[in-house]
NUDODREN-651024 format. One record per residue: y, z, x of N, C-alpha, C in turn; residue in one letter. Coordinates in steps of 0.02 Angstrom, whole numbers. Example, Ala and Ser with C-alpha at 12.3 -4.5 7.8 and 13.67 -1.06 7.14 Angstrom:
BEGIN
{{-284; 390; 660}; {-225; 390; 615}; {-165; 390; 660}; "a"}
{{-112; 354; 642}; {-53; 357; 684}; {2; 394; 645}; "s"}
! end
This chain:
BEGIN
{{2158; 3889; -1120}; {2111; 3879; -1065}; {2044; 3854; -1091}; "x"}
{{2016; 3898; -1143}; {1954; 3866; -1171}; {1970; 3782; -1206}; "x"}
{{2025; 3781; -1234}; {2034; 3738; -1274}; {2032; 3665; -1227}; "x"}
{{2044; 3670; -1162}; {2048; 3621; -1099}; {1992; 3624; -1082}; "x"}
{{1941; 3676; -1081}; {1883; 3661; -1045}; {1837; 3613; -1104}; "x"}
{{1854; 3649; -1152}; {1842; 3604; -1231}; {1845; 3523; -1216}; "x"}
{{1896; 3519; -1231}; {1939; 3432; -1204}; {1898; 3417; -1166}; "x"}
{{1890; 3454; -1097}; {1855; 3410; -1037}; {1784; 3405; -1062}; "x"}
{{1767; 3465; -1077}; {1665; 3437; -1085}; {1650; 3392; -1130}; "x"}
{{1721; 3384; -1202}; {1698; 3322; -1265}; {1721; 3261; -1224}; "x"}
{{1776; 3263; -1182}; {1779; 3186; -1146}; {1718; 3170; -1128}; "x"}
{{1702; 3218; -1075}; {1645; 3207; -1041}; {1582; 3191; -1070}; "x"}
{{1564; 3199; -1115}; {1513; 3194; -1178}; {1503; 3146; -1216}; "x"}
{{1557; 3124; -1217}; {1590; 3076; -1260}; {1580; 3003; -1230}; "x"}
{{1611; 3007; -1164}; {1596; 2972; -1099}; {1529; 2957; -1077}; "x"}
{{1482; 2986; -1093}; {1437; 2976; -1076}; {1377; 2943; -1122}; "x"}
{{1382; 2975; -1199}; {1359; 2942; -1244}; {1389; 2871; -1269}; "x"}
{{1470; 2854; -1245}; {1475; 2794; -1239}; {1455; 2746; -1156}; "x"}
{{1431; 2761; -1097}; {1383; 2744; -1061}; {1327; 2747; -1064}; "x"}
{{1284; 2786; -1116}; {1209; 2781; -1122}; {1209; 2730; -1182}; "x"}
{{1248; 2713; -1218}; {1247; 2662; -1271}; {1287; 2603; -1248}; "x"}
{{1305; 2587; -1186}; {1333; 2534; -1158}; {1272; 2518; -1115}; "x"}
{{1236; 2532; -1095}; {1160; 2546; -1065}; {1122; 2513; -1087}; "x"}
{{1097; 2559; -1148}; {1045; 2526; -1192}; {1060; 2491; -1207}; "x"}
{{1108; 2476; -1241}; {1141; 2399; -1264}; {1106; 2339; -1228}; "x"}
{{1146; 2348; -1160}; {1131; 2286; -1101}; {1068; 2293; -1084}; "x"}
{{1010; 2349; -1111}; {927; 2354; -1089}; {910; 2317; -1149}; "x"}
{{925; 2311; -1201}; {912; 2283; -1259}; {916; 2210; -1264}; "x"}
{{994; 2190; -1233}; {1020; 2118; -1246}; {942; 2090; -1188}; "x"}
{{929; 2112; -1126}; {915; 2079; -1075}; {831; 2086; -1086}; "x"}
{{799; 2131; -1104}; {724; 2136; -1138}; {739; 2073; -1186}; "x"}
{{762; 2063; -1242}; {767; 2007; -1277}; {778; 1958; -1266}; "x"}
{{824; 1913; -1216}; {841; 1865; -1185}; {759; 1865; -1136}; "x"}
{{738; 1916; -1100}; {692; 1884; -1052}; {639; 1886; -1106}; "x"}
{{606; 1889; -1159}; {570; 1901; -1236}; {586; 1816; -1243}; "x"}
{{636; 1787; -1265}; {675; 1739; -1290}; {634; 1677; -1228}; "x"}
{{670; 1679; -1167}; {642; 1640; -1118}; {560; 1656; -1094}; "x"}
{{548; 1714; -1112}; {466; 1690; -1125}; {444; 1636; -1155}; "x"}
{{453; 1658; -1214}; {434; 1616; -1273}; {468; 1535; -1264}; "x"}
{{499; 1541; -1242}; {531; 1464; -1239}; {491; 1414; -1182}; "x"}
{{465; 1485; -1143}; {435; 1453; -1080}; {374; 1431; -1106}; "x"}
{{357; 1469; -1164}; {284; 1434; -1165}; {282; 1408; -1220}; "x"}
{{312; 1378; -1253}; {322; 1328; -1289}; {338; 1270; -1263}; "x"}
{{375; 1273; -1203}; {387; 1211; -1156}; {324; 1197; -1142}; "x"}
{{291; 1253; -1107}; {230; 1221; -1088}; {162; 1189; -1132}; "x"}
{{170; 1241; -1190}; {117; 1171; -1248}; {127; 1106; -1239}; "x"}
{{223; 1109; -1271}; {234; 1018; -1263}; {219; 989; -1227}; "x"}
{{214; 1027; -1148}; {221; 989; -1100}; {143; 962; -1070}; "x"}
{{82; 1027; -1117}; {18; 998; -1121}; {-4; 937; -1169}; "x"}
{{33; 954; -1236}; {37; 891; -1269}; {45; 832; -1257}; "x"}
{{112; 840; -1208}; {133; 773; -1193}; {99; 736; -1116}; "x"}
{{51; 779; -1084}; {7; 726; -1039}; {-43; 696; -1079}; "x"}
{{-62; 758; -1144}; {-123; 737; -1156}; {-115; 673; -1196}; "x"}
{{-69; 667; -1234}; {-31; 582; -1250}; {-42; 543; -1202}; "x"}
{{-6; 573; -1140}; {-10; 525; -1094}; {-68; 492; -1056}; "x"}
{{-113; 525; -1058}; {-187; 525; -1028}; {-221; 483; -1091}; "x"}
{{-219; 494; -1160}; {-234; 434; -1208}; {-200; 376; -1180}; "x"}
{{-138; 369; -1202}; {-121; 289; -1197}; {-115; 260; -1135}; "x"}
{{-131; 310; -1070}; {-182; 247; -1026}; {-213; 249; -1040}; "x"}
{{-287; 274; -1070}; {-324; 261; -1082}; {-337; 197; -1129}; "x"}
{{-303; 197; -1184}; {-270; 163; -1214}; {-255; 57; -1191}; "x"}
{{-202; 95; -1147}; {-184; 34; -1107}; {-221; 5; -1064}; "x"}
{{-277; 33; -1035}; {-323; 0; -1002}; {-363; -26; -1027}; "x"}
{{-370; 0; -1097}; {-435; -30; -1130}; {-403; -98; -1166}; "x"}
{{-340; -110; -1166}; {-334; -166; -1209}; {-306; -251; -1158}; "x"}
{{-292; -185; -1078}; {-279; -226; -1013}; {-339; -266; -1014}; "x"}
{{-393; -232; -998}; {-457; -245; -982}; {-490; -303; -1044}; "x"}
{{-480; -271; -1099}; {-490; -324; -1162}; {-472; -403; -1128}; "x"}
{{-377; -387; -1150}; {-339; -472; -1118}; {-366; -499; -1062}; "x"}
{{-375; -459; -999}; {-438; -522; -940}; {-496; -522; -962}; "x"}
{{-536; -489; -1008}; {-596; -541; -1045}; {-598; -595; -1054}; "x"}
{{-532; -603; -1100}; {-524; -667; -1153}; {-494; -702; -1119}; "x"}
{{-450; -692; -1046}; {-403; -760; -1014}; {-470; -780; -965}; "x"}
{{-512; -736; -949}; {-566; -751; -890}; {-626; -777; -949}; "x"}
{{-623; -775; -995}; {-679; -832; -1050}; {-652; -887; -1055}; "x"}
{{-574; -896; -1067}; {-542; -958; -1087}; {-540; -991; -1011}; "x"}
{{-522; -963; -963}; {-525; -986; -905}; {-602; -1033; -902}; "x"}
{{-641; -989; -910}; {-713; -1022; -881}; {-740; -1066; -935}; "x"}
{{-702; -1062; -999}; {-705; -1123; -1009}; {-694; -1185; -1029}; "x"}
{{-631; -1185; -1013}; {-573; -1234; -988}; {-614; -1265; -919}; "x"}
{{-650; -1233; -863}; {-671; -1262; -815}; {-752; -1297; -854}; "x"}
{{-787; -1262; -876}; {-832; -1293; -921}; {-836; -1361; -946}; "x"}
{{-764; -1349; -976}; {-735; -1420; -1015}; {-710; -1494; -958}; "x"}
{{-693; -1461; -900}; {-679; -1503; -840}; {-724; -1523; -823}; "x"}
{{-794; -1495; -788}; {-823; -1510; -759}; {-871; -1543; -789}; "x"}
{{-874; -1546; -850}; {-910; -1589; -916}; {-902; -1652; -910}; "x"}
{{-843; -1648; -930}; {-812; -1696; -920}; {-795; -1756; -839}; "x"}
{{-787; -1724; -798}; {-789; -1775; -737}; {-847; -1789; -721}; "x"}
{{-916; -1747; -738}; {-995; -1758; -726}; {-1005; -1828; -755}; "x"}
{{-980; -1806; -822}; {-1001; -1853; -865}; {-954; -1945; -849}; "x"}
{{-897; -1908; -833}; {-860; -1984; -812}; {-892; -2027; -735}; "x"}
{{-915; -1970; -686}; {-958; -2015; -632}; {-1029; -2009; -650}; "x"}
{{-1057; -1993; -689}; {-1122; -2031; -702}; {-1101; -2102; -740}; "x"}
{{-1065; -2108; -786}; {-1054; -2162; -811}; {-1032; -2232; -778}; "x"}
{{-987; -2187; -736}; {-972; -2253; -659}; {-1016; -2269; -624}; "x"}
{{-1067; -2210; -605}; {-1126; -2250; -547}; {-1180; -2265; -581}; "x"}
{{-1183; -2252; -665}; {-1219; -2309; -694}; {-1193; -2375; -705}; "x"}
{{-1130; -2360; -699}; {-1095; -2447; -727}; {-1084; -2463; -657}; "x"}
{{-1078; -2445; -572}; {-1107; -2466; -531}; {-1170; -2494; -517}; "x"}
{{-1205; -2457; -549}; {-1288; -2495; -531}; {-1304; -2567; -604}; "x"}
{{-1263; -2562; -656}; {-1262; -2616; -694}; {-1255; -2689; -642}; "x"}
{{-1185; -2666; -627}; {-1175; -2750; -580}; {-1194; -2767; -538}; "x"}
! end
């Protein structure tokens, strides 16, 4: 009789220290995993400050060298027209002087 009540309270005991260590276990795995995805979370988020702040340079970047190239096509432009208008001035003064010759 004792020897059964024996049996039952070490099952029972037994049973239970293998549920409080099936427990902690899964309190352990899941503190660490959400530990784990912390950390991952904010490491995403550096990169992810890193990587505007890249991005915020090379527009910056790109505008400044946009802005550069219409300098130089709006100089060559104006004076290419420079060079035109030089030039046809100079071709009708020469005609309505060689008009007023004859």
């Amino acid at each position: 009789a004792w020897e059964q009540r024996y049996d039952y309270l070490w099952s029972r005991e037994v049973a239970a220290i293998r549920l409080q260590c099936a427990v902690r276990g899964w309190l352990a795995r899941t503190r660490v995993m959400r530990t784990r995805r912390r950390l991952a979370r904010q490491e995403f988020n550096r990169a992810k400050l890193r990587f505007k702040a890249a991005q915020s340079i090379q527009a910056m970047v790109k505008g400044y060298q946009a802005r550069k190239r219409v300098r130089a096509r709006r100089a060559l432009v104006i004076l290419s027209c420079r060079r035109i208008q030089r030039t046809w001035r100079g071709h009708s003064l020469r005609n309505s002087l060689w008009l007023e010759v004859l």
